[in-house]
N, C-alpha and C positions, 0 to 999 in steps of 0.2 A: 780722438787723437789730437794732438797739436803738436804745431814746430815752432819752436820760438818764443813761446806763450802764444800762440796764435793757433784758436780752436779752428780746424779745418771746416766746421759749420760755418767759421767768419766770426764767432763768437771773443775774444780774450777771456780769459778765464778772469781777470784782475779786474780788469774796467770795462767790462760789459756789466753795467750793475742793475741789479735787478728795484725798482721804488715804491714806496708804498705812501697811499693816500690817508692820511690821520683826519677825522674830524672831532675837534676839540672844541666846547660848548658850539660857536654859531663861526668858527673859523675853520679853516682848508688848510691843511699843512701837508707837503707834498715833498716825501725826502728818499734818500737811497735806504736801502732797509740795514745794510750792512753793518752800520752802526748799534743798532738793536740788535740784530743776532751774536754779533762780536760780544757785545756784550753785558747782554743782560740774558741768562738763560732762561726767562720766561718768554721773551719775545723769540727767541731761538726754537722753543718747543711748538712755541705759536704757530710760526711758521711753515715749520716741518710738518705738520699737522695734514694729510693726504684731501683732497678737496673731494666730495663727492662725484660720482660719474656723469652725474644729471645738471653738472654747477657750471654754467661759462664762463662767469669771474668769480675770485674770490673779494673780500673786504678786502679791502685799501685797493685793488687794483686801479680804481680813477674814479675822478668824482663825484660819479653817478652811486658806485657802494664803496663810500669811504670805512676804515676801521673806526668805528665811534669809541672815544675814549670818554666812558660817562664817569663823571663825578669828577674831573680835573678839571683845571684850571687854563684857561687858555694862553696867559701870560705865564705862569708856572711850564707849561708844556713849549714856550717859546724861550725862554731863558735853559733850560735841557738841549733843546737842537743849539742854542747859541755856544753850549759847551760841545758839543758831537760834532757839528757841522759849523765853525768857524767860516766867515765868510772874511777872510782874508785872503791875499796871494799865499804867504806863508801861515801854516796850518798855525793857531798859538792858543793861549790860555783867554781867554773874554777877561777883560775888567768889568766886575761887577759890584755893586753894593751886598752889603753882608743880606740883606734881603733878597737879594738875587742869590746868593749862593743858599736862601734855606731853602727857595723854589726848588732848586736844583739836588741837595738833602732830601727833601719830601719826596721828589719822584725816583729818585738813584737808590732812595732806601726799600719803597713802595714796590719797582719794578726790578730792584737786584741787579742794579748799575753797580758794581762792584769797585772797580777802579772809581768811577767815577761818583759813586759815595764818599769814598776816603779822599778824594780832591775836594768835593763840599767841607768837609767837613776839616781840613788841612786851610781850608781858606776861609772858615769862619774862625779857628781859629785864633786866626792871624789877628782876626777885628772881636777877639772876646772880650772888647772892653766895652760893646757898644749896648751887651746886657749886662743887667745887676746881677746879683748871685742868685736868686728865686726863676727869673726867667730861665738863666742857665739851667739852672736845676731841670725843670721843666720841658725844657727841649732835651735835655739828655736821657730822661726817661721816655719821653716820646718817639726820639731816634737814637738810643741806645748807644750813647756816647761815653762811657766810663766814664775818660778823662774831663768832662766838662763837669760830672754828676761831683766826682770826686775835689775839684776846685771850687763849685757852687757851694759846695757845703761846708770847704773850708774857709772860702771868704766871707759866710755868713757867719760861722764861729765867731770870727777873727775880729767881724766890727763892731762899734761901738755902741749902736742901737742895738734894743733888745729886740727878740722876735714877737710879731706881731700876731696875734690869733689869727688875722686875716689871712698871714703869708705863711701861719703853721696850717689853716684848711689848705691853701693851694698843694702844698709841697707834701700834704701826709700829717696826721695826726699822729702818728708815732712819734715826729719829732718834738712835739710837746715834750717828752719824760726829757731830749737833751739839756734843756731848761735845768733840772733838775740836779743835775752834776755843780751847775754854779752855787745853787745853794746847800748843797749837803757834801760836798766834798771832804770826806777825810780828811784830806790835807790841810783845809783848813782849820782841824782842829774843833770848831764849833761851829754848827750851823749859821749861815749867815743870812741877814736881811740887802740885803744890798748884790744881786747877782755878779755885781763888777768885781767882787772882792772875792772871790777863786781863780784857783787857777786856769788859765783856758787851754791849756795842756787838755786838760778834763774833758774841759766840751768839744773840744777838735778831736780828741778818740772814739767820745760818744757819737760823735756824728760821724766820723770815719767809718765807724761800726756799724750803723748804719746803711753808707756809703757799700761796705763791702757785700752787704747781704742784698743791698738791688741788684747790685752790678751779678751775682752769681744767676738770678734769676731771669734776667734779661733776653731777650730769644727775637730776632730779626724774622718775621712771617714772610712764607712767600705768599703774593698777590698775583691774579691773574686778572687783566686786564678789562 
């Protein structure tokens, strides 16, 4: 029972908050858990998860059995709470470098930070000019970002160097055949030597097309911790 939000145990229902103990590579990270449950529902199911009868703490309860997060990054997992748990008077957004917000993409994508995916990724935006169109590429398919896949491929259409074998391995061998629209184009009437001299109508559909058949197969994993 409570009166007031005031559990008659003494408890608050709001701010009686329950914390959990992270150990990430050779660091202690020590926070409210509320943040993770809210929202990410892996950490949610985690939690909820009934503790054995034989067990006197769980992971994370305190130092002694921390939750070991393996395979993360310690600065990656500190740039995350910097978004979660702002340590300002007033709660606000962190400034960060576009490199801090992919830390924070990489584990929001990983653990199913939902909102706080679409904030990564709402604020790498902002700074898309600090990759080339291949990188873009490349993280879009690695975090399943349509709209970046979709602009990488038209700003590599668009420019004036040709594609490099190098940045056709990176990006898929399929796009090799886009090449191919510059020199045989219909439109042009006769085959050409010179790829500049089609239309790029052409290569910005072929790569569009492309573009559209990743983006259908794309599929965000859940990750368990």
């Amino acid at each position: 029972m409570s009166l007031f939000g005031i559990n008659l145990s003494g408890r608050h229902h709001d701010y009686y908050l329950e914390t959990v103990v992270f150990k990430v590579e050779q660091s202690l990270f020590r926070v409210p858990r509320y943040q993770f449950e809210r929202h990410s529902d892996i950490f949610a199911d985690m939690f909820t998860v009934p503790q054995p009868a034989d067990s006197a703490q769980s992971d994370g309860s305190d130092d002694e059995i921390p939750l070991k997060l393996e395979g993360i990054k310690a600065l990656d997992f500190q740039r995350l709470l910097q978004v979660l748990y702002p340590l300002t008077a007033i709660p606000k957004t962190p400034e960060m470098l576009p490199t801090g917000w992919l830390s924070v993409l990489k584990l929001a994508t990983l653990w199913h930070f939902l909102e706080i995916r679409n904030l990564a990724i709402e604020k790498l935006t902002l700074h898309a000019g600090w990759l080339g169109s291949i990188e873009r590429i490349l993280l879009a398919k690695q975090y399943d970002v349509s709209a970046w896949l979709r602009s990488g491929y038209t700003d590599l259409a668009r420019r004036k160097e040709p594609i490099s074998l190098e940045e056709a391995a990176k990006i898929g061998w399929e796009l090799k055949l886009v090449g191919r629209p510059r020199c045989r184009s219909t439109n042009c009437g006769r085959r050409q030597s010179h790829p500049q001299s089609c239309p790029r109508t052409n290569i910005e559909l072929s790569i569009l097309g492309v573009c559209s058949r990743q983006n259908s197969s794309g599929q965000t994993r859940r990750t368990r911790p």
